[in-house]
N, C-alpha and C positions, 0 to 999 in steps of 0.2 A: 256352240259352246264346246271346248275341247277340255275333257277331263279326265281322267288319269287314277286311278282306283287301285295301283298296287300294293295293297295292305303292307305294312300298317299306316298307309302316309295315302292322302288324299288330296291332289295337287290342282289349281283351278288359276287359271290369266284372267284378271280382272279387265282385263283389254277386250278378252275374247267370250264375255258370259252374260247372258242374260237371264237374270233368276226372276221369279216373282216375291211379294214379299210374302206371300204366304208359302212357298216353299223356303223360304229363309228361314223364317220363325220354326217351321214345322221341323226343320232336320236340320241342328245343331251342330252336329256331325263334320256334314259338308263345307264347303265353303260356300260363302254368301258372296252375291252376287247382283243383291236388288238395287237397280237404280235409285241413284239422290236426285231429288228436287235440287233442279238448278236453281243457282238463285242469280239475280241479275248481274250483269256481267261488267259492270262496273265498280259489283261491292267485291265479286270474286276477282278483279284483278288485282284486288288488296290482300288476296289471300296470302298468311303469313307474312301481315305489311313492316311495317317501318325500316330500320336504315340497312336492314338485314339480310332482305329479300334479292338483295343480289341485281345485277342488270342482264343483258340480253346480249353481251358479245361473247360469251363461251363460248365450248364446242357445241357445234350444231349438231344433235340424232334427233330422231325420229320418237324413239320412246327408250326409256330406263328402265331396266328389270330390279326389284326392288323383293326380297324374299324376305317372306313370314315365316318363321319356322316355329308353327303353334300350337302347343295342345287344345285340339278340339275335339275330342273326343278320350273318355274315362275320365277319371277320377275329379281333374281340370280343367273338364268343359265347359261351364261356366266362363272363368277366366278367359280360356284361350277366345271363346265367343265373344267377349267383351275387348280381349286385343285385338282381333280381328276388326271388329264393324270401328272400332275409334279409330284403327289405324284408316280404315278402308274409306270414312265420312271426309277425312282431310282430304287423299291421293284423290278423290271424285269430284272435291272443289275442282282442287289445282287441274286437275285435267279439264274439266270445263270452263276454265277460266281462261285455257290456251298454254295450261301446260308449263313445264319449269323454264323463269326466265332466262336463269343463267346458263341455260342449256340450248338455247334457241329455240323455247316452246317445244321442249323433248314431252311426251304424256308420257305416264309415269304406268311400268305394266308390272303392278303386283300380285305376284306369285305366293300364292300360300300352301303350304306344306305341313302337316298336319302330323304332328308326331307323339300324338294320342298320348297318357302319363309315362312315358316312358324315355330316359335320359338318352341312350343309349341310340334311338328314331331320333332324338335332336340332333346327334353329333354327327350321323351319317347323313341325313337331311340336308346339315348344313354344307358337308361336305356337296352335293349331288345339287344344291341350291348355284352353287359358285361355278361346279361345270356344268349347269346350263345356263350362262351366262347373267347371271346378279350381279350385280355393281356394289353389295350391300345387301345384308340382312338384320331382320330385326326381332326383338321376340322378347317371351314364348308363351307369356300369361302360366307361366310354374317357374319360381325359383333353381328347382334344380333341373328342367329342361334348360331354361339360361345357364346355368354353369359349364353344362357342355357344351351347348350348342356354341359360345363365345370362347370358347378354348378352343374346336374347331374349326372356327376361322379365324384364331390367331396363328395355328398350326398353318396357313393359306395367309398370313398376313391381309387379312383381307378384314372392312369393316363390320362392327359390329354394335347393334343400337338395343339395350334392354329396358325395357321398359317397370319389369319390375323391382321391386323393392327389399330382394335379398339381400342382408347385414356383408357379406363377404365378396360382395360380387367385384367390387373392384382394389381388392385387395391380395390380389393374386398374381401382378408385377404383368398383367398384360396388358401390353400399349395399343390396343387396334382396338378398345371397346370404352363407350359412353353410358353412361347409366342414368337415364331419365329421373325413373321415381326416383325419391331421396329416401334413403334405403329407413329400412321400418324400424330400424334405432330411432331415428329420430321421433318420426310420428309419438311412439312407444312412451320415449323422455317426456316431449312434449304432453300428452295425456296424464302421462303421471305427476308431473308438476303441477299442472292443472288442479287435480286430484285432491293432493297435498297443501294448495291453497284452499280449496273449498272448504277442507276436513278440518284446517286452521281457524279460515272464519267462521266456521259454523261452533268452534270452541269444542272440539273435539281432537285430537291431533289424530292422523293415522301411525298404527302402532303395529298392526296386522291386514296384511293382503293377502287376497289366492290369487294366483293365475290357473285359469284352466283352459288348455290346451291341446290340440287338436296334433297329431306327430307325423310333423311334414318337414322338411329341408328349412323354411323358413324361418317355423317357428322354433325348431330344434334350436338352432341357431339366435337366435333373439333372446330365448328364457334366459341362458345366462346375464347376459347383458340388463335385462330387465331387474333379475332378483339382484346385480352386482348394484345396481344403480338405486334401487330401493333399500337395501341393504347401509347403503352408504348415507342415507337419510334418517335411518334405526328404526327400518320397520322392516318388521321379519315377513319373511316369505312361505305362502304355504304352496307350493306348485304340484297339480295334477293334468297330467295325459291321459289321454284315450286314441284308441285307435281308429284310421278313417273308416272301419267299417260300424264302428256307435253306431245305435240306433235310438238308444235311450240312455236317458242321463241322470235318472232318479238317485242312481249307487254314486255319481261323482257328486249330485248338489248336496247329497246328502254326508259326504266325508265334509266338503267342502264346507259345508253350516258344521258341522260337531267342531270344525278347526277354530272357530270364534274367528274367522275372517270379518274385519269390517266394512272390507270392499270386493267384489269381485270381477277382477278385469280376465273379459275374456279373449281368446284368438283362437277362433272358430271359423266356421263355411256358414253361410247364409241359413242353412236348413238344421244343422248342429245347433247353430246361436237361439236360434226358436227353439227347440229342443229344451237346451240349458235352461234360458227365462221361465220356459214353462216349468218344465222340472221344480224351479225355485218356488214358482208362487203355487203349487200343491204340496210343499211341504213348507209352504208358510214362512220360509227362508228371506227373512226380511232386512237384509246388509241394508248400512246408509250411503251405498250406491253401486251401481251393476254400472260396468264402461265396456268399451271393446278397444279394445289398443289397436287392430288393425282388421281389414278381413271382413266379416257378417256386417256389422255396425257402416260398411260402403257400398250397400246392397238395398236398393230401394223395397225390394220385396220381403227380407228380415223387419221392416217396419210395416210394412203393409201388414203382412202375416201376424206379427203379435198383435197390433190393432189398438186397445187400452193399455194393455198391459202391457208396453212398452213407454209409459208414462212416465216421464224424468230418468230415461235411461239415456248416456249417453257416448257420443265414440269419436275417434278420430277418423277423421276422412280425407283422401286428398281433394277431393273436391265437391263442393254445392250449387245446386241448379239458382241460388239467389247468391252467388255471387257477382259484385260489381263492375263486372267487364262492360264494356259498351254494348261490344259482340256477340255477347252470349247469347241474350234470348233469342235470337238471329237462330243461331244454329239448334238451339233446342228447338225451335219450331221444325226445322228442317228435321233432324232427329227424329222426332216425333211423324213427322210426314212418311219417314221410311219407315219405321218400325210399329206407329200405333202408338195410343194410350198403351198397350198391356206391356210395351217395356221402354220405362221410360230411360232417360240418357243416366247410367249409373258412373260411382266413381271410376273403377276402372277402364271400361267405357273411355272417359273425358282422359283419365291418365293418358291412355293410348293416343289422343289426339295430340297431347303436348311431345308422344314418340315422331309420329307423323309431322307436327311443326317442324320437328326437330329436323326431319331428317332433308324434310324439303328448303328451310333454312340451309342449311349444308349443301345442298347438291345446287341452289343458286348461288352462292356466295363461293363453293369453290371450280364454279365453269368449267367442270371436266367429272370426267365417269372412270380419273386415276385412283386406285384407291388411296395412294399416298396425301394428293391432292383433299381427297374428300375428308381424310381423317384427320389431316390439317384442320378443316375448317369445322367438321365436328368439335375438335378441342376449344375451336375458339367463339364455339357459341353464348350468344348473350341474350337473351329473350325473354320481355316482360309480361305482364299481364296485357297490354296493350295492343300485342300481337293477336293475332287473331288464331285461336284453336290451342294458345296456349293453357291449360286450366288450371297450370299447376299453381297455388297459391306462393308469389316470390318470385314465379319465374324458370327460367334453365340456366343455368352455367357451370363450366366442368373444372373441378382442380385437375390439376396435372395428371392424379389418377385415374379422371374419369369421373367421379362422383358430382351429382348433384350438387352443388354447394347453398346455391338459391333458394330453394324452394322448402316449402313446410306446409303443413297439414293445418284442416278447420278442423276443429271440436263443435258435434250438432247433438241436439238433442230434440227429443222427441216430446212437446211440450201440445195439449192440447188439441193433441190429432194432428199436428203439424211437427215436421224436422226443422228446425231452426237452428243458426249458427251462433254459438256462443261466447267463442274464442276463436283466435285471437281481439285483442280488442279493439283493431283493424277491418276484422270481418263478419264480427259481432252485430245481429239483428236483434238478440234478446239478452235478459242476465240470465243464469244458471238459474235452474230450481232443484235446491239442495237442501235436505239430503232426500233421498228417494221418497215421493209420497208412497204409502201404505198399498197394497195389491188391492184392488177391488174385485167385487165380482163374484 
């Protein structure tokens, strides 16, 4: 294994490494590197199948460098961990399956780059990613490491694949970059409508909302648009921040309940979001319902963690492990073979897979490692639930900007010691139970 340790960037060729998975797990930091269970090589040569998958007369290499440029380590290690191994569970099919068709069975050699919270490690990364020869990068598992990191390598005209769900990401007039998730307005809208129907039929109308809020690039960014859109319905907004280094949340639930909020949607970090719950139910803070617009609520261990008392709470997610792909259980088992029970396939996780569809869709379909070529057929991706590793509920496809157009978010909720899907009514296992039952305990 050849690795590369010049702080602040921690660089590893998925070509050239052999991790175990208990050094995966144990050091989040690095880059991982544990072999996937292959799986037969008939179902893998379906890997991101139907009409999209491109054929086998390209150009003929050997292998494609493919750069991550990801916060795995500070503030965003979580995230960038979760883009990392989604991205990395796709590129380990397709290499085992014989590798990209439309490339003449190129294996695909991804490069990760490690540009710890800080904006400023993505941009020169990206730069240093391209002169050592990447065909394309993708990233970053943080909003604002994508911001630069994708200017970047528009600066280098060269491709650019995000996977997250920044409000501004493609509205910055640059043509060399695709945006996977469908940025967290939407999810946001979609919840809150949600919201606004429940509070209807339960004959209550909502009148009064909090957002409370965690002060990052993202979310900075999204409040407006949230309280604009709420506002626009006639339900006033109570909005509080805190900063990432909270540790306790008793002085926010507790503004938050004196505001007479009747709902409280939050956008938090997995460990924040337990925090807040808890917070609420020792001061007895009993709104007729707790949601997460984005964030904690796509984190399998924020429900594990509250346990009960995450009972009729509920959030938008880009994706669910009881989703109806054919495919799926397929690869959650695989999943699971690499990582254990202790960390199951989480939202962002699967987001990241539908990066990695993406990009391997593109690199069969436009049979060459030009960038011109590849961004072409970036633009003209179209990819259903059908496909395989796609998770994103709707799909991929890109307006002219770039932007997601396709795809939309489940609403799950936590009914019974189970997360179950509630909405849409598409991907709906249960109905809602509203409004919050009472805290026990």
């Amino acid at each position: 294994m050849k690795l590369k340790t010049d702080k602040p960037w921690i660089v590893a060729s998925v070509l050239e490494s052999k991790v175990t998975r208990r050094r995966l797990l144990g050091d989040i930091g690095k880059v991982a590197a544990g072999a996937v269970l292959a799986s037969p090589v008939a179902a893998l040569l379906d890997a991101c199948g139907g009409d999209n998958t491109g054929g086998g007369g390209g150009t003929k290499v050997s292998s494609v460098r493919i750069a991550g440029v990801i916060g795995l380590t500070g503030a965003v290690a979580f995230y960038g961990a979760a883009a990392r191994d989604g991205t990395k569970h796709v590129f380990d099919a397709i290499n085992a399956s014989g590798g990209l068709k439309g490339l003449g069975g190129a294996k695909i050699d991804f490069v990760v780059y490690d540009a710890g919270d800080q904006p400023t490690n993505a941009s020169s990364l990206t730069q240093r990613a391209f002169d050592e020869g990447a065909v394309l990068a993708l990233g970053c598992g943080n909003g604002a490491l994508a911001l630069t990191a994708s200017q970047a390598a528009a600066q280098l005209a060269k491709p650019f694949v995000v996977g997250d769900p920044t409000s501004n990401m493609t509205t910055r007039g640059l043509t060399n970059l695709v945006q996977v998730g469908p940025v967290a307005t939407i999810y946001a809208l979609q919840l809150i409508d949600e919201t606004i129907a429940l509070m209807q039929n339960n004959g209550t109308p909502l009148k009064k909302a909090a957002i409370v809020r965690v002060q990052n690039v993202t979310y900075n960014q999204l409040s407006p648009d949230i309280t604009s859109y709420l506002n626009s319905k006639g339900v006033e907004v109570f909005d509080i921040t805190y900063p990432t280094t909270q540790t306790t949340f008793g002085s926010i639930v507790g503004q938050v309940k004196n505001s007479g909020a009747q709902v409280m949607f939050e956008l938090s970090t997995p460990a924040d979001g337990v925090g807040i719950v808890r917070a609420a139910k020792v001061q007895s803070y009993q709104p007729t319902a707790i949601a997460g617009l984005v964030g904690a609520y796509a984190d399998p261990s924020f429900w594990s963690q509250l346990g009960p008392d995450a009972e009729g709470l509920y959030g938008l997610v880009q994706f669910d492990t009881a989703l109806p792909y054919s495919w799926l259980p397929g690869e959650i088992d695989k999943w699971n073979s690499t990582y254990g029970s202790n960390r199951p396939l989480d939202a962002f996780s699967a987001l990241y897979m539908s990066v990695g569809a993406t990009v391997v869709d593109a690199l069969n379909r436009a049979g060459s490692t030009s960038s011109e070529q590849i961004l072409k057929a970036l633009k003209a991706t179209k990819l259903n639930n059908k496909t395989r590793f796609v998770t994103i509920p709707g799909g991929v496809a890109f307006s002219d900007k770039g932007a997601n157009t396709a795809g939309e978010g489940v609403i799950v909720q936590y009914q019974n010691g189970k997360i179950v899907p509630i909405a849409p009514a598409g991907s709906a296992l249960a109905k809602p139970v509203f409004p919050k039952p009472n805290w026990t305990g």
